[in-house]
KEKE-3310 file (N, C-alpha, C; in steps of 0.2 Angstrom, whole numbers, plus 5000, padded with zeros to 4 digits):
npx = (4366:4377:4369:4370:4381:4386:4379:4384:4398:4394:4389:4400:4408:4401:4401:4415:4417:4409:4412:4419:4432:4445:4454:4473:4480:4489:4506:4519:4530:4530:4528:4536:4534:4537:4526:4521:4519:4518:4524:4539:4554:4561:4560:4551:4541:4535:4522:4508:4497:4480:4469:4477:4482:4490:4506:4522:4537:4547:4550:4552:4562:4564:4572:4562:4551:4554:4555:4546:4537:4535:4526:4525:4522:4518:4516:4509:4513:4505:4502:4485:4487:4487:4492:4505:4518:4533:4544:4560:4567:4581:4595:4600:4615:4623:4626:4638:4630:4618:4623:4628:4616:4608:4614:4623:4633:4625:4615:4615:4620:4609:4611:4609:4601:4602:4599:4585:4575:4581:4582:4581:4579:4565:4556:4553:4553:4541:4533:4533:4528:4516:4500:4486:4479:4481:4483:4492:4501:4507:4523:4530:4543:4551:4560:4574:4576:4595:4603:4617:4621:4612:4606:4610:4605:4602:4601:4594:4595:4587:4591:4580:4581:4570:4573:4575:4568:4566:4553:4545:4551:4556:4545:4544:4560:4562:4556:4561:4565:4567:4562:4567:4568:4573:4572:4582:4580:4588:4580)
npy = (4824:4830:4843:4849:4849:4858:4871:4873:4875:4888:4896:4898:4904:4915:4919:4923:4930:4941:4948:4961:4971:4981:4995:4996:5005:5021:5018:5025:5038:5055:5067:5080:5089:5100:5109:5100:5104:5095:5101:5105:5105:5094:5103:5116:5128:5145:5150:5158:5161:5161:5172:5180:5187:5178:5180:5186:5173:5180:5189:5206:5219:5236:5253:5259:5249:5242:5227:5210:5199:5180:5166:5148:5132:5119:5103:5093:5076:5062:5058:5063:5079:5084:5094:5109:5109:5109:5117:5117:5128:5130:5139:5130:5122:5125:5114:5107:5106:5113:5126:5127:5126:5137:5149:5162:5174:5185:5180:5179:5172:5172:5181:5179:5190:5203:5200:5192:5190:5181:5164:5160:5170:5179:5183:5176:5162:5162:5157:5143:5135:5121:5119:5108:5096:5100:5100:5108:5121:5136:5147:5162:5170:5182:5193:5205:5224:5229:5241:5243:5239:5250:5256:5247:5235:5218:5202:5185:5170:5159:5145:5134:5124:5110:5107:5091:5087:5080:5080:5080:5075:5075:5069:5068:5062:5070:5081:5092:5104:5121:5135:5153:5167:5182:5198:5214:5229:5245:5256)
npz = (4964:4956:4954:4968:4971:4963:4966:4977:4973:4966:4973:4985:4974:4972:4985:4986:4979:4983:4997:5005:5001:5008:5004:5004:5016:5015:5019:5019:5019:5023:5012:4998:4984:4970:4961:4945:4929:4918:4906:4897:4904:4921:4930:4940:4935:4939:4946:4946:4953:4963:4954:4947:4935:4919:4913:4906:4913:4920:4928:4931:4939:4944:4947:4948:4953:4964:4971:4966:4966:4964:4962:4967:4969:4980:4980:4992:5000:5006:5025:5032:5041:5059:5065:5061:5050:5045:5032:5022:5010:4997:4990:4975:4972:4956:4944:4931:4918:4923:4923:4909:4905:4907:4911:4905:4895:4895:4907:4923:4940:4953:4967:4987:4997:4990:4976:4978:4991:5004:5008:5022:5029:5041:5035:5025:5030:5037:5029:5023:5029:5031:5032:5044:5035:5022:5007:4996:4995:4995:4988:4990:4980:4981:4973:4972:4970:4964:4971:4968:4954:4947:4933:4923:4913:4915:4919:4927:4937:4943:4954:4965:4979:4986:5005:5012:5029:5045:5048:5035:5018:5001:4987:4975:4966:4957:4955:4963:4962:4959:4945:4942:4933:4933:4928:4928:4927:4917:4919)
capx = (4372:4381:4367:4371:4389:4387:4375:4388:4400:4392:4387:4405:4411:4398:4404:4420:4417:4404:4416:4421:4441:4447:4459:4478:4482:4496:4511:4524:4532:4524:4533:4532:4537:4533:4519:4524:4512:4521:4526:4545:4559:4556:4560:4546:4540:4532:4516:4505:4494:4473:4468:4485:4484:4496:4512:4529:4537:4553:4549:4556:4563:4569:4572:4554:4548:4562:4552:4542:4536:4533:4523:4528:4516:4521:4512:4510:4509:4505:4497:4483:4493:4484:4498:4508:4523:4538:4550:4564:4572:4587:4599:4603:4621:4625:4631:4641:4624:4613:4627:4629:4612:4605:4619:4628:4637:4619:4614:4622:4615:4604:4612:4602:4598:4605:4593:4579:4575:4585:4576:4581:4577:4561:4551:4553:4552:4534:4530:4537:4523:4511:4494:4485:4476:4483:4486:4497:4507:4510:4528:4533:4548:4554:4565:4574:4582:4600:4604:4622:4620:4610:4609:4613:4601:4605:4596:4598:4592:4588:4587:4581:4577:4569:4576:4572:4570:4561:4546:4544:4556:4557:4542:4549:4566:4563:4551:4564:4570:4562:4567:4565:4572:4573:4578:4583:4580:4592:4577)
capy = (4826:4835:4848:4851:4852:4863:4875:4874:4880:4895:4901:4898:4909:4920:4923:4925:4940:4948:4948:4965:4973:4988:4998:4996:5012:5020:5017:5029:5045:5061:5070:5087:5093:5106:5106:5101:5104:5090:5105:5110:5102:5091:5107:5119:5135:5149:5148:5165:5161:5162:5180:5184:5185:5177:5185:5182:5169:5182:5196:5214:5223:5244:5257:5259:5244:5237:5222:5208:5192:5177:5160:5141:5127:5112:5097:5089:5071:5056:5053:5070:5078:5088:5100:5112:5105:5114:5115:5125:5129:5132:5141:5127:5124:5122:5107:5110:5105:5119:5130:5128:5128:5145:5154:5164:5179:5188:5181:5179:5169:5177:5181:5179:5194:5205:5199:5190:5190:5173:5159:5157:5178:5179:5184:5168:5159:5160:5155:5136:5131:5117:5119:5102:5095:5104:5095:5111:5126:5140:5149:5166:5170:5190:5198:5213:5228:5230:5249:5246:5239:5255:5260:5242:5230:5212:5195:5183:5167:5157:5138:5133:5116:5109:5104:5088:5086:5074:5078:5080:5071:5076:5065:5063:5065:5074:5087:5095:5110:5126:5141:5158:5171:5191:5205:5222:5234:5250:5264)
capz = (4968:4953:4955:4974:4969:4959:4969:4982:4970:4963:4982:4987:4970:4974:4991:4988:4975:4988:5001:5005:5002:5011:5000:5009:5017:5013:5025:5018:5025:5021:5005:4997:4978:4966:4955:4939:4923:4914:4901:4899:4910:4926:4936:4939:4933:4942:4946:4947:4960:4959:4952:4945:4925:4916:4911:4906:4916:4918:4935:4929:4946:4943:4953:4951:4957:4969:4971:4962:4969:4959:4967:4966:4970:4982:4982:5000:5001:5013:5028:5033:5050:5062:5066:5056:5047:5043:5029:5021:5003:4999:4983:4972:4969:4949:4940:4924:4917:4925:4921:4904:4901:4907:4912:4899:4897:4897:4913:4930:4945:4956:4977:4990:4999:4984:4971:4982:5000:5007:5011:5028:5029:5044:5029:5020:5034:5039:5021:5024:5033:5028:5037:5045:5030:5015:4997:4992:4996:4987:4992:4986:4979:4980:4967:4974:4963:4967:4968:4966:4949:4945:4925:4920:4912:4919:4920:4932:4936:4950:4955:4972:4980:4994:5009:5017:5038:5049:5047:5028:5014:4995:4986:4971:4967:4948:4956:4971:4959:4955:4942:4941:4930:4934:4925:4932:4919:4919:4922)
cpx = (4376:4377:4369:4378:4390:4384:4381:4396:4400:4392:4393:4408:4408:4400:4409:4419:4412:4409:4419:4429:4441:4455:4466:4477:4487:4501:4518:4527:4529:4533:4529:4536:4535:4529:4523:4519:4513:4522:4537:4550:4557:4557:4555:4547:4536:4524:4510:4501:4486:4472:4473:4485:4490:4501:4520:4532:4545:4551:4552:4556:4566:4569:4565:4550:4554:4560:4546:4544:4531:4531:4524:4523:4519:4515:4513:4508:4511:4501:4493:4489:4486:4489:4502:4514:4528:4544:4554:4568:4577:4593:4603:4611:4622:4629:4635:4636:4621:4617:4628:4622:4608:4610:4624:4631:4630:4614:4618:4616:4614:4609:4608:4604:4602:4598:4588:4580:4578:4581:4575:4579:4569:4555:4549:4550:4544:4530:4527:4535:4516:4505:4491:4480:4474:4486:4491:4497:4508:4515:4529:4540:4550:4560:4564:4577:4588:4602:4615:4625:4614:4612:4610:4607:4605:4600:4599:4592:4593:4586:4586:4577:4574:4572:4575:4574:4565:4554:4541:4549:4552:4553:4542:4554:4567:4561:4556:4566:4564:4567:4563:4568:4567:4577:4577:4584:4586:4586:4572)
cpy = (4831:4842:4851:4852:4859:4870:4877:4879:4887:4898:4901:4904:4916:4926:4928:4931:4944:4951:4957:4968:4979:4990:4995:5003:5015:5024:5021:5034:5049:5065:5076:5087:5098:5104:5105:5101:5099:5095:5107:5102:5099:5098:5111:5125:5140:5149:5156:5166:5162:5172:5184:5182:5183:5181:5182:5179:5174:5190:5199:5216:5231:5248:5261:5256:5239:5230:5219:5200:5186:5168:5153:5139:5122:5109:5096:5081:5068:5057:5062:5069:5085:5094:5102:5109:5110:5111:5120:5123:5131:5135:5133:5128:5119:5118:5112:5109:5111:5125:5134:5130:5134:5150:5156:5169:5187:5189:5179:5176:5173:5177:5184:5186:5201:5205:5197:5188:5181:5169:5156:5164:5176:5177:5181:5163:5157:5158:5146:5135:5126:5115:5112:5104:5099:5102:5101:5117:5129:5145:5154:5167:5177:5191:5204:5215:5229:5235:5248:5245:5246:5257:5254:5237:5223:5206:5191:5179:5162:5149:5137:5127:5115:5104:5101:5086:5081:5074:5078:5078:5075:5070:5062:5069:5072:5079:5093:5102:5114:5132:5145:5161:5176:5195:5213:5226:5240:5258:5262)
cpz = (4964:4954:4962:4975:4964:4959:4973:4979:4968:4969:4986:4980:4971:4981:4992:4983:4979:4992:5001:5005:5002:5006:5007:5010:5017:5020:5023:5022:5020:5015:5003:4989:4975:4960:4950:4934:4919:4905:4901:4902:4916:4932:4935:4939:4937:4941:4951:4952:4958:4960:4950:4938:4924:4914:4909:4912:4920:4922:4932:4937:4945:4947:4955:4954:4960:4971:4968:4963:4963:4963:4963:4970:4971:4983:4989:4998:5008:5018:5031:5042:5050:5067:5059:5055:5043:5038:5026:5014:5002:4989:4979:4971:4962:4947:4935:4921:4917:4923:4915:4900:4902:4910:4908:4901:4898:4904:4919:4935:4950:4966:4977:4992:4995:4978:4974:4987:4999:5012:5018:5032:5034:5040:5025:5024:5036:5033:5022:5028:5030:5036:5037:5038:5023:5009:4994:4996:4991:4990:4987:4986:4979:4980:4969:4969:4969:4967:4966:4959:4943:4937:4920:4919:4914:4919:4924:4933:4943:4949:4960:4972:4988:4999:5015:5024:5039:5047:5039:5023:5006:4991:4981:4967:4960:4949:4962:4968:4957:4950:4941:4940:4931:4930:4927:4928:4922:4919:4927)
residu = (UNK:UNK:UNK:UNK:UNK:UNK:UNK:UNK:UNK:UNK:UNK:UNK:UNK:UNK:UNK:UNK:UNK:UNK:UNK:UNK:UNK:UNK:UNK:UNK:UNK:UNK:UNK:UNK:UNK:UNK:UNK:UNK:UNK:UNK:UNK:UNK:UNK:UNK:UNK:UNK:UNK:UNK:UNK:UNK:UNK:UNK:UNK:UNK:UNK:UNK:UNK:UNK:UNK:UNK:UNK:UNK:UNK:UNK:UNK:UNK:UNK:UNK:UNK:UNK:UNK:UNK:UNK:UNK:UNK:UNK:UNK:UNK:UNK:UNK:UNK:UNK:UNK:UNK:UNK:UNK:UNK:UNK:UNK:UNK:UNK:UNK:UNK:UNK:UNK:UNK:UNK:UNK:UNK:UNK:UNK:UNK:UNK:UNK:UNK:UNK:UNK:UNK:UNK:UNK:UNK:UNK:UNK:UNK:UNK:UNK:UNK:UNK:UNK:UNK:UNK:UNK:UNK:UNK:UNK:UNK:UNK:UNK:UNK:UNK:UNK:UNK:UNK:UNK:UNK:UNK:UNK:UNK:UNK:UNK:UNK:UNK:UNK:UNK:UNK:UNK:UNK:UNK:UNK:UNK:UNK:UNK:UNK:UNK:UNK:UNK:UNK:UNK:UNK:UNK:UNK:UNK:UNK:UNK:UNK:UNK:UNK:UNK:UNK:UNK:UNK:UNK:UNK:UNK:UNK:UNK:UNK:UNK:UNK:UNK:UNK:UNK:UNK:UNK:UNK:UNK:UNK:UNK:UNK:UNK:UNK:UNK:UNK)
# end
């Protein structure tokens, strides 16, 4: 009898570890941030794009080259979508914080359609689109030269975050900021 109890046993522990478990799936809302390399600060750094050599992190714009674009890397998460998904960025506004710590008497913060096209600019616009079944995004960022500072070396720096709507939210909250510094040489 203890044998057939104990048969019964083992075929019922048996069972229960055969038994098949379906992963949960995840029941969340759909999120976006910017890559982070886990280097530096939680805000993100520019991101060169494939086929684009490394380089300083810090666009040069002059009245030779009146523009220079520089790429950022969103993450996508949650559930795949079978249409396009739209979202939109926007010019951070500085703490005392963000202020102190990259804004001096050397640089000066970046305006929009002045220093880089404006994120709500047409131009921009078609960027700030997430195709069905896309793990990332990559948004360019374009640094203009300003002619009426002509002759003047200048740095300038830019924060921008993203801006959550209905159909996409901010995925985690450490990742929503990006930075990019320019400098407008004077020839």
């Amino acid at each position: 009898m203890k044998r057939v109890l104990l048969i019964i046993l083992c075929t019922m522990g048996l069972w229960s570890a055969c038994t098949e478990e379906k992963p949960n799936f995840y029941r969340g809302g759909d999120g976006l941030c910017f890559y982070y390399d886990q280097i530096g600060p939680y805000d993100s750094n520019p991101y060169f794009g494939e086929g684009i050599d490394g380089r300083d992190s810090m666009t040069i714009v002059s009245s030779t080259k009146l523009r220079d674009t520089l790429y950022f890397r969103l993450m996508v998460y949650g559930q795949k979508s079978t249409k396009d998904r739209y979202f939109s960025l926007k010019q951070s506004t500085l703490s005392h914080v963000d202020s102190v710590s990259y804004v001096n008497d050397s640089t000066a913060v970046a305006v929009e359609g002045i220093n880089f096209v404006a994120f709500d600019d047409p131009e921009m616009q078609k960027y700030c689109v997430i195709h069905p079944d896309s793990s990332s995004v990559y948004i360019p960022i374009i640094m203009t030269y300003d002619p009426n500072t002509a002759g003047e070396r200048q740095n300038f720096c830019l924060y921008f975050e993203i801006v959550p709507n209905e159909e996409i939210s901010v995925f985690d909250p450490r990742f929503y900021r990006a930075e990019l510094r320019m400098r407008q040489t004077a020839y």
